[in-house]
C-alpha positions in Angstrom: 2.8 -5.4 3.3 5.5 -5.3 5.7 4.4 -1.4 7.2 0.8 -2.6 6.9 1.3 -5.7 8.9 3.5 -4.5 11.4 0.5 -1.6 12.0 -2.0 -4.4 12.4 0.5 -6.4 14.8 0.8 -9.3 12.3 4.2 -10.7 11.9 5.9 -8.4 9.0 8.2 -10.9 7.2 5.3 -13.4 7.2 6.1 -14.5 3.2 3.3 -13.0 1.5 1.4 -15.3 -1.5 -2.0 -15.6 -3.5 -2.3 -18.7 -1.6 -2.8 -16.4 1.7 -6.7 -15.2 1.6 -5.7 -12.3 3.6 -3.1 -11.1 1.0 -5.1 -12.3 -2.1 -8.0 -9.7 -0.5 -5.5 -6.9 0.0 -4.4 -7.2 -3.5 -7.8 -7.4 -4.8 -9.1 -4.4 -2.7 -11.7 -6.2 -0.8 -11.5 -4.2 2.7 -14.7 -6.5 3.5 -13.1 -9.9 3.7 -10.1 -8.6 5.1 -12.3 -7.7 8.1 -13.9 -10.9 8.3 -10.5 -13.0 7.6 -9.5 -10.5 10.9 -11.3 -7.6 12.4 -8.0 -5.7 13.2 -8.7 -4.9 9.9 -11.0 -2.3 11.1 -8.3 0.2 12.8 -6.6 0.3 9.2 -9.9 0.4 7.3 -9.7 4.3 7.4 -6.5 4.9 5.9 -6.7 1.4 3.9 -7.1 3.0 0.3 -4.8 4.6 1.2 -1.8 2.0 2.3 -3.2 0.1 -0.7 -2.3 3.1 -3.3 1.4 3.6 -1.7 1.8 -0.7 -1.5 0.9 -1.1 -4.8 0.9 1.4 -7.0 2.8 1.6 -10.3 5.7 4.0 -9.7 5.8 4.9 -13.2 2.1 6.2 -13.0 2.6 7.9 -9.6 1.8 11.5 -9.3 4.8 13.7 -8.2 4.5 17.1 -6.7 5.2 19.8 -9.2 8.1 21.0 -6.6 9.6 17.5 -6.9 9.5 17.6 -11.2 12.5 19.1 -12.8 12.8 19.0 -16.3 16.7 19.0 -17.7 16.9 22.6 -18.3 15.6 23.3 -15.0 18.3 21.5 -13.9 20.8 22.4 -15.9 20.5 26.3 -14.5 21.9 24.9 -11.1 
């Protein structure tokens, strides 16, 4: 949240919680109400799936470039 605030000129360390409409809407996905809670929403709407993937995604399930996978014998010839 910090990059995607500081993008839409919102403080960055504002303390993020499900309390926070704007932040419960982000982590839902709901790009609508996040343009009605504040239309500077719009300028991020086209890379907002986006910013959403990379802020929350599960690292464990995130895909990684074949050129970036190694498996131990491929390292161990180095």
């Amino acid at each position: 949240m910090i990059f995607l605030f500081a993008l839409l000129g919102k403080d960055p360390w504002m303390e993020a919680s499900m309390e926070d409409p704007e932040y419960a809407a982000f982590q839902a996905g709901d790009l609508h109400t996040l343009i009605k809670i504040d239309p500077a929403w719009i300028r991020a709407a086209k890379d907002f799936r986006l910013i959403r993937r990379l802020l929350t995604h599960n690292p464990e399930h995130r895909i990684v470039p074949p050129c970036y996978t190694h498996t131990e014998s491929d390292l161990s010839s180095f």
